[in-house]
Every structure is written in structure tokens, then in C-alpha cells.
N, C-alpha and C positions, 0 to 999 in steps of 0.2 A: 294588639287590636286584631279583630280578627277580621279575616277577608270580604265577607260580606259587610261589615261597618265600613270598610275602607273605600269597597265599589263605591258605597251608599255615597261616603263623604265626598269621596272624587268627583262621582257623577251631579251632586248639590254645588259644590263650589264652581265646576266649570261651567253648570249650566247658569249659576248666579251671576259670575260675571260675566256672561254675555247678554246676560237680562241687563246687568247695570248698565253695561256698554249701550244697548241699546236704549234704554231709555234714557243715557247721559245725551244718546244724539238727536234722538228724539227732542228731547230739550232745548239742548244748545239750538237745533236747525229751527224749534219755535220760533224762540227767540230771537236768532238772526232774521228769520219773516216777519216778525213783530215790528222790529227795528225800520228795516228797509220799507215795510209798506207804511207805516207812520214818519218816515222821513220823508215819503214818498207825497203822503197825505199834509204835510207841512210846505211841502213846495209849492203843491198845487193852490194852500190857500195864499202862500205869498204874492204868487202870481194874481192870482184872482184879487186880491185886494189891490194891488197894483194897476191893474186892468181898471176896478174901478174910481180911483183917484186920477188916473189921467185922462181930460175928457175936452175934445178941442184943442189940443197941444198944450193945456193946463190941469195944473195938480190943485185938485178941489178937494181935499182934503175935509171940506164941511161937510160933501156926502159921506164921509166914514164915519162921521161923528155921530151925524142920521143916523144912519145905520149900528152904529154900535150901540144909541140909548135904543131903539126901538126894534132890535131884536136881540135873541139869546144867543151867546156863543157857541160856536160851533165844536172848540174844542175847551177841555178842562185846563183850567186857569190859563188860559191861551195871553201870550202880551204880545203886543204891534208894537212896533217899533219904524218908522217912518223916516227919512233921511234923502234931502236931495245929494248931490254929486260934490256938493261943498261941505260936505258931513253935516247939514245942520239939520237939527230935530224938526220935520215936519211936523210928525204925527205919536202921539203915545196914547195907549190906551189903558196907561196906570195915571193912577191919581199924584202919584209921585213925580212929576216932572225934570226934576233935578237930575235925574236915571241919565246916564247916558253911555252912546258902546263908544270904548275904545278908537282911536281914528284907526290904529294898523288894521284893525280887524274889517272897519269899513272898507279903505284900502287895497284886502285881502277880496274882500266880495268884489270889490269894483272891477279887480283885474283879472278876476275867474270866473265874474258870471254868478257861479255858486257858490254857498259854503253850509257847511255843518258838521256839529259836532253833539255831544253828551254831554249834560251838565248834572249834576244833583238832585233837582227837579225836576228832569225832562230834558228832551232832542229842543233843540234850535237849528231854525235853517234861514240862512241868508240868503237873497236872489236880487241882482242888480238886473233892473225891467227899465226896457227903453222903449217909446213909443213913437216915433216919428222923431221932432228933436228935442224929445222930456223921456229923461230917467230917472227911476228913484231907485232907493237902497228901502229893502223890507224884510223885516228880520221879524218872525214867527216861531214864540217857542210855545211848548207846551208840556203836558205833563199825562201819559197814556195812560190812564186811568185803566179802564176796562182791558185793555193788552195785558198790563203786568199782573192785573185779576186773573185773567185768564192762563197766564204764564204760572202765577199761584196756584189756579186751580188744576192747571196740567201737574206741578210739579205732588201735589197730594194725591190725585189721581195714580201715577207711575210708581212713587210709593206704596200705596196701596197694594196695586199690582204686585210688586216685586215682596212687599212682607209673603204677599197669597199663594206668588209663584214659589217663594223658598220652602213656604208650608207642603205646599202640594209637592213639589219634588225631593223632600225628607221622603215624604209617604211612599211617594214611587219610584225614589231608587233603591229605598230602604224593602221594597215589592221587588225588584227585578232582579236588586245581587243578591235575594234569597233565592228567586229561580234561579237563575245562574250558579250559586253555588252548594246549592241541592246536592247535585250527581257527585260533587267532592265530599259533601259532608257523607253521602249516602257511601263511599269510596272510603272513606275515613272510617265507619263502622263497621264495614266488610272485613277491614285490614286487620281492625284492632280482634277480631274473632278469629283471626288466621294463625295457629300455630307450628309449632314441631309436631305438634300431635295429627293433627289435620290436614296439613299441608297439601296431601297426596290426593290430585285429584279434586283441588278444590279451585276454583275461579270467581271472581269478581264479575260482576252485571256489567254486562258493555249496551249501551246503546248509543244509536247516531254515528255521524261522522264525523263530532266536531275533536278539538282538543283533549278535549275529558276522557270521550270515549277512547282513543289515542292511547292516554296515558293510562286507562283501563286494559287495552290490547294490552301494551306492553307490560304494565305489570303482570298480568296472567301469563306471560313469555318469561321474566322473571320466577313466579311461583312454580313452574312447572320446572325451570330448571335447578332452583334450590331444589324441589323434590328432589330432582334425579341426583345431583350432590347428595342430597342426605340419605339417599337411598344407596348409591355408591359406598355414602360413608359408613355406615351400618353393616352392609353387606364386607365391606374392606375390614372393618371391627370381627365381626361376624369369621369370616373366612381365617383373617391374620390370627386369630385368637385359637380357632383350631386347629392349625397349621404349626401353631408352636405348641399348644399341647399333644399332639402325635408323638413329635419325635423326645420331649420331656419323658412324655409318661413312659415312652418306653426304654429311656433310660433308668428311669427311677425304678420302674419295675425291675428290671434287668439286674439292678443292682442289689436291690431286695433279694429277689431270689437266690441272689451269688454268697450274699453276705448270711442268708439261714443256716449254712452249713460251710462245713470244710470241705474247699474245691482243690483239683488236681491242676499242678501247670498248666498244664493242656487249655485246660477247662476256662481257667481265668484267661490265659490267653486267647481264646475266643471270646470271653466276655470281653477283655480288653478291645479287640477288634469290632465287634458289635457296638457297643458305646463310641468309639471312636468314628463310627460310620452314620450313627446319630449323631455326635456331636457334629460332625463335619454336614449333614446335613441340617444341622439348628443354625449354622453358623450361616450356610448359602441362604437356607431361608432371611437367617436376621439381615444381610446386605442387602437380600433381594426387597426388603420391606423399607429398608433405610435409601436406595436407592429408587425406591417407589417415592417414597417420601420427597428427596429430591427434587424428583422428578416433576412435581406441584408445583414448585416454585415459580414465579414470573422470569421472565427472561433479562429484566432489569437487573435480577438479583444475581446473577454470573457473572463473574470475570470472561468477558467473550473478545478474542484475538483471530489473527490469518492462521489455520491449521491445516497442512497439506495431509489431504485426505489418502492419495496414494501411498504416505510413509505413513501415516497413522494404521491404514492396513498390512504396510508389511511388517508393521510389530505384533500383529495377531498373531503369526505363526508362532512367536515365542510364548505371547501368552496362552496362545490355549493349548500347549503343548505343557504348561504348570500345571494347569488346570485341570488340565484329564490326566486319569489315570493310563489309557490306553491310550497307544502310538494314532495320533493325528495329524492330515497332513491339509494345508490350504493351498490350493492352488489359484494367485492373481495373475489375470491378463489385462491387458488394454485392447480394448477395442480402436480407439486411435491413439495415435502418438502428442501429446499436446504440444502448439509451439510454445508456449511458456506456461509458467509453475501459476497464472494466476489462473489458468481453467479448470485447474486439479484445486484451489486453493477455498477452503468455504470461513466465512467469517461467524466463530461461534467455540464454544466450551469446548477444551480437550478433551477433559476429563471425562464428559457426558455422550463425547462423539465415541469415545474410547469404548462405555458402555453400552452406546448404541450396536456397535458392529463384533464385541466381545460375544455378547447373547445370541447375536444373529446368527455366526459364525461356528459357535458353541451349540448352537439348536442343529444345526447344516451336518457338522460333525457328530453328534451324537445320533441320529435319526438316519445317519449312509451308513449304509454296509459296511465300506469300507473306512468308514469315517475318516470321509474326502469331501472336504466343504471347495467347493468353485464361484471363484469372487471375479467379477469382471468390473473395468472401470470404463467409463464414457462421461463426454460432457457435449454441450449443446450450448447456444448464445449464451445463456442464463444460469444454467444447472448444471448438475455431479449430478450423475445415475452410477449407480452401485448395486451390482446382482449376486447376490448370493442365494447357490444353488444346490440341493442335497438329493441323493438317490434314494431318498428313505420312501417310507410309508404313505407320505401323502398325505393330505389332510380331506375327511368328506368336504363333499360338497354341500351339506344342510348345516357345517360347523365351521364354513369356513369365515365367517362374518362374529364369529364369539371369539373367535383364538385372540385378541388385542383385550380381550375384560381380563381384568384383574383376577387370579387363583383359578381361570377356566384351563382346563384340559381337554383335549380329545378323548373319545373314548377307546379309543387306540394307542392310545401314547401313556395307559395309564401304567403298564411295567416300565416305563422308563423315567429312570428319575429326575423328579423337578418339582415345581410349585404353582407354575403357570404364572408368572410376575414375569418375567423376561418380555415377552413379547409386547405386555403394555406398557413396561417403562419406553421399551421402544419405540412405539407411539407415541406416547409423550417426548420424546427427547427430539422427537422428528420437529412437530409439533412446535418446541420450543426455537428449533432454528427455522422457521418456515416452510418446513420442508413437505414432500408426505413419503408416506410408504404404502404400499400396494404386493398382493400376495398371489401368485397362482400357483395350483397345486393337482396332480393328478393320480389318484391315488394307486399304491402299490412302485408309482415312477418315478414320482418326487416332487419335492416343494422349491419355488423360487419366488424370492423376498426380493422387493426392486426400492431400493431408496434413492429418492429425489431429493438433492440439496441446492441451495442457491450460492453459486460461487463468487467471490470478488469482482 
């Protein structure tokens, strides 16, 4: 069912039953007024017929009789009923004489003054009236004719009502959850026009401040960032796809040309060496891509443990001493001395922290002169700071804000070899432990890389 039927339905049933409610009490509280003023009106003729039977300290009961042939009753099918203190029938105003109440129930009037109840046919009220030293017992029923008319005609009248009100509030909830759910339907065909093809630069109508427009916001905060994703992802496609046919093609050339004719020792031996210098760098590229890759993944998805950051950096000196072909050297300090292993200690991936200060360390040393990277450690309440620092080249100042994109180089850096992936997985791996990293760089002096981690 859809949203707008369901408003409609909602808003028709809860409004209905408060209609019934109300005209359920409507009713009942008639009818309880009905009740009470015809009880009311029943006491009052007992009295009064009372009042006129005792006359002189005697019960003359012949004026009732007077008075009942020669005028009309007051109430519909009214019966008197007449009774001195001894329960004997004074008075009846049925033809039926034989009638007679109960003694308890006389009994009952006598020692309460009053009584009444509901019968079948009608209210009955009982009233024990005493007049100096004469009492009677006068029992008055009737049958409220024109009340329970009137109770009928209320109760067709509130029906009425209530068929007319459900009619009317079909119509106009069935009017309002279509206004209301406009700006979604209208949200709903925006969407459905939204592609891979189009994405770029496209947004949804916002207007107002309510909930709609909200979730209008944020979908366009949404769309804008899937662009940048698919724009990433394109351009990563784009870049990675070039990156590996470079160093291919110039093998497969290479080996073309070697293989047209008959080469001298020498000769293959330099081929051999040239091939071998692309493969080794297809191969740094293909890690650099697989660890890019990686590097996407959520942070759920690691096996993440206590890893002391200080001896994770002093196994860099062996590794990047594999790694490079020329002699390189790291030198770590401490800025303070920690009192225990938990201020050095950050909780998260070894493998990726490894990666993290591999490249850092490896960019420090390739880019110094002397290819001398300087790693310093500190910590603070909360954090690992980790500075590594190279006398190289520097990076501009209009470039230093692209060096973390994916396959960007400087334009200084471009005889030096690499791919420009090191520095973003870097970011990411910060990234995935909460960390950040932050860069300054002065150019022709050198570059310093500051990574913040959160420690145990």
C-alpha cells in the first residue's frame, strides 16, 4: 500500500473513532438526562398526588377519582398506585384492582422515604409523604414516551453525522496525504532519472525546512559524494590501467627488438637488466595497487591488536635497507622517554601500520641526499606523533595539497622513481586507525610528514 493511502487510512480511522467516541457520549449523557429528569418528574407528581389526597388530617381519596375521570393524564400510560402505612390499597387508577405491590417493596419505600427503579415499560417511583399525622405510600410509573423519541431521534441524527463525517474525511485525508506526499513522489522521480551517466553535478529540489526537504539535503550530500567515488574510481581505472601498460609495453618492446636479430653477450645482458628494472618496477607498481586496494577496506575488516609503534619503527631500518638498492640509513629518537610501553602502544593492524611508515620512510630516504630519513617519536595524553623527516627537494607550495591523490607526482619528483600510491595509501591507513597525518615542506630543505595516532 502505498504511503499516501496509508496517511489517508490513518488519519479516517483515528478521526472516526473519536467521532464514535464522541457521539457514544453524547448519547449515553442524553440518556442519563433523560433518565434523571423523568425520575425527577415522576417524584414530583407522587408528591403532588399525595399533597392532594390528604386534606384535614384525612385521606380523601374521592378527590383523585374526581380528578382522574375529569381530566387528562399528565403522563403516558401513568398508573397510581395508593397505600396507607398498613400496605392497604387506597387508590388505583387501573381498572384491574386485583394489582397489588409487593409488601417488601412497600416496606422499602416506607423506611427510605424514596425509591425507584426501571421496569420494562417505564421508571417507577415510590415516595412515603406524611402530612401532619397521615401518611401514604404513592407509587407513580410511567412510560417516557417523547424522551426515548427523542433519544431515537438523537441516536439517527449522530449516525447520520458520523456516515457524512467518514465520507468527508475519505475526501480529505485522501486531499492532504497527497499534499504531504507530493515532495516524495516528486523525490522519487528525480531519483529514478539519476544515473552513472549523470550523477556529476546533478541534485534533487529541496525546498522548506521540513523532514522531506532534510532528506532532500542529504541525499544531494549523498550524490555528490558517490560522484566523487566514481570519479576517483574512473580516474584510479584511468591512471592504474596506464601505469601498468608503461612499464609492459616497454618490456614487450624491448624484447621484440632483442629477439629480430642475433645479440652479443653484452647486449642481452643489458637487455636482461633493463627488463629486469621494469619488471621490478611492474611489480612495485602491482603491490602499490593491491595495497591501495587494501587500503578501502573498513576497519571491521582487520585483525586489529596492541602494536608497539617504537619497535615497529626500528624494524624499518632492515626493511628499507632490502628495499633500496643504495646504502640507507634511519635515524629514531625520542623526544621523551615513556613511563610505560602503553604510551608508545596504538591499537590497530600491523601489517598496515608497517605499510604506513615503510613508504613514509622510503619517500624521507629516497628524496635526501644523503639518503638519511629522521624519525622522531613523542606522545601526548591520547596520541603517538611520529615525524619523519628528509633533506630532499621539498615539495611546492600550490602542490602540496594533491601529494595524498592517487598516481599524483610533483613536478619535481618526476626523475625519481615511483607511482605516486605511497602517499595515499598512507592517508588511508591513517584514516583507518583514527589517526591523521599532516605534511610541511620547504622547498630545496626538505619535507616533514607528522603522523598522529591514538594510543592505548
Amino acid at each position: 500500500m502505498k504511503i499516501k493511502y496509508k496517511i489517508a487510512l490513518y488519519y479516517t480511522l483515528s478521526a472516526t473513532l473519536m467521532l464514535v467516541a464522541f457521539a457514544v457520549l453524547a448519547y449515553y449523557f442524553s440518556a442519563k438526562s433523560r433518565k434523571a429528569e423523568y425520575l425527577e418528574r415522576l417524584e414530583y407528581r407522587a408528591r403532588s398526588i399525595a399533597n392532594v389526597i390528604i386534606e384535614d388530617g384525612n385521606v380523601k381519596v374521592d378527590l383523585l377519582r374526581k380528578l382522574d375521570r375529569t381530566t387528562f393524564q399528565d403522563l403516558y400510560k401513568e398508573t397510581i398506585l395508593v397505600y396507607n402505612p398498613d400496605y392497604d390499597l387506597l387508590y388505583s387508577n387501573l381498572k384491574d384492582t386485583t394489582i397489588r405491590t409487593h409488601p417488601s417493596l412497600l416496606n422499602f419505600i416506607k423506611e427510605n422515604k424514596l425509591y425507584s427503579y426501571d421496569k420494562g415499560s417505564g421508571e417507577v417511583v415510590g415516595v412515603y409523604y406524611t402530612e401532619g399525622d397521615v401518611s401514604v405510600i404513592v407509587i407513580v410509573s410511567s412510560f417516557d414516551k417523547y424522551g426515548f423519541q427523542n433519544l431515537q431521534n438523537l441516536s439517527q441524527i449522530l449516525l447520520l453525522e458520523l456516515i457524512t463525517a467518514v465520507v468527508v474525511l475519505v475526501g480529505v485525508g485522501y486531499f492532504f496525504a497527497r499534499k504531504m506526499v507530493q515532495p516524495i513522489d516528486q523525490l522519487v522521480q528525480q531519483v529514478d532519472s539519476i544515473n552513472a551517466n549523470n550523477m556529476e553535478n546533478t541534485q534533487v529540489a529541496v525546498k522548506g525546512k521540513d523532514e522531506i526537504a532534510k532528506l532532500g539535503a542529504n541525499f544531494n550530500t549523498m550524490l555528490q559524494r558517490l560522484s566523487e567515488s566514481f570519479h576517483l574510481q574512473k580516474s584510479f581505472v584511468s591512471n592504474a590501467s596506464h601505469e601498468l601498460r608503461t612499464p609492459l609495453a616497454a618490456i614487450i618492446s624491448q624484447l621484440q627488438v632483442t629477439l629480430s636479430k642475433d645479440r652479443s653477450k653484452e647486449e642481452y645482458l643489458a637487455l636482461l637488466t633493463s627488463v629486469l628494472e621494469d619488471a621490478e618496477n611492474l611489480s612495485d607498481l602491482s603491490n602499490g595497487l593491491l595495497q591501495l586496494a587494501q587500503s578501502e577496506m573498513r576497519q571491521e575488516e582487520f585483525v586489529l591488536g596492541n602494536v608497539r609503534i617504537d619497535e615497529l619503527l626500528m624494524e624499518m631500518t632492515t626493511l628499507i635497507r632490502l628495499k633500496q638498492k643504495t646504502a640507507s640509513k634511519v635515524e629514531i629518537q625520542f623526544i621523551k622517554v615513556p613511563d610505560n610501553d602503553s604510551l608508545v602502544t596504538c591499537y590497530g593492524n600491523e601489517n598496515l601500520l608497517k605499510v604506513l611508515f615503510l613508504n613514509l620512510i622510503d619517500n624521507a630516504c629516497k628524496f635526501s641526499e644523503n639518503n638519511t630519513a629522521q624519525v622522531s617519536i613523542d606522545f601526548f595524553t591520547k596520541y603517538i606523533m611520529v615525524q619523519i623527516k628528509d633533506t630532499g627537494i621539498g615539495i611546492p607550495a600550490d602542490e602540496i595539497n594533491k601529494i595524498f591523490e592517487p598516481f599524483y607526482r610533483g613536478q619535481n619528483a618526476l626523475q625519481i622513481r615511483g607511482h605516486g600510491l605511497g602517499l595515499s595509501i598512507c592517508k588511508k591507513i591513517v584514516q583507518i586507525h583514527n589517526g591523521h597525518i599532516t605534511v610541511t615542506s620547504t622547498p630545496a630543505e626538505g619535507t616533514t610528514f607528522t603522523v598522529i595516532l591514538p594510543h592505548i
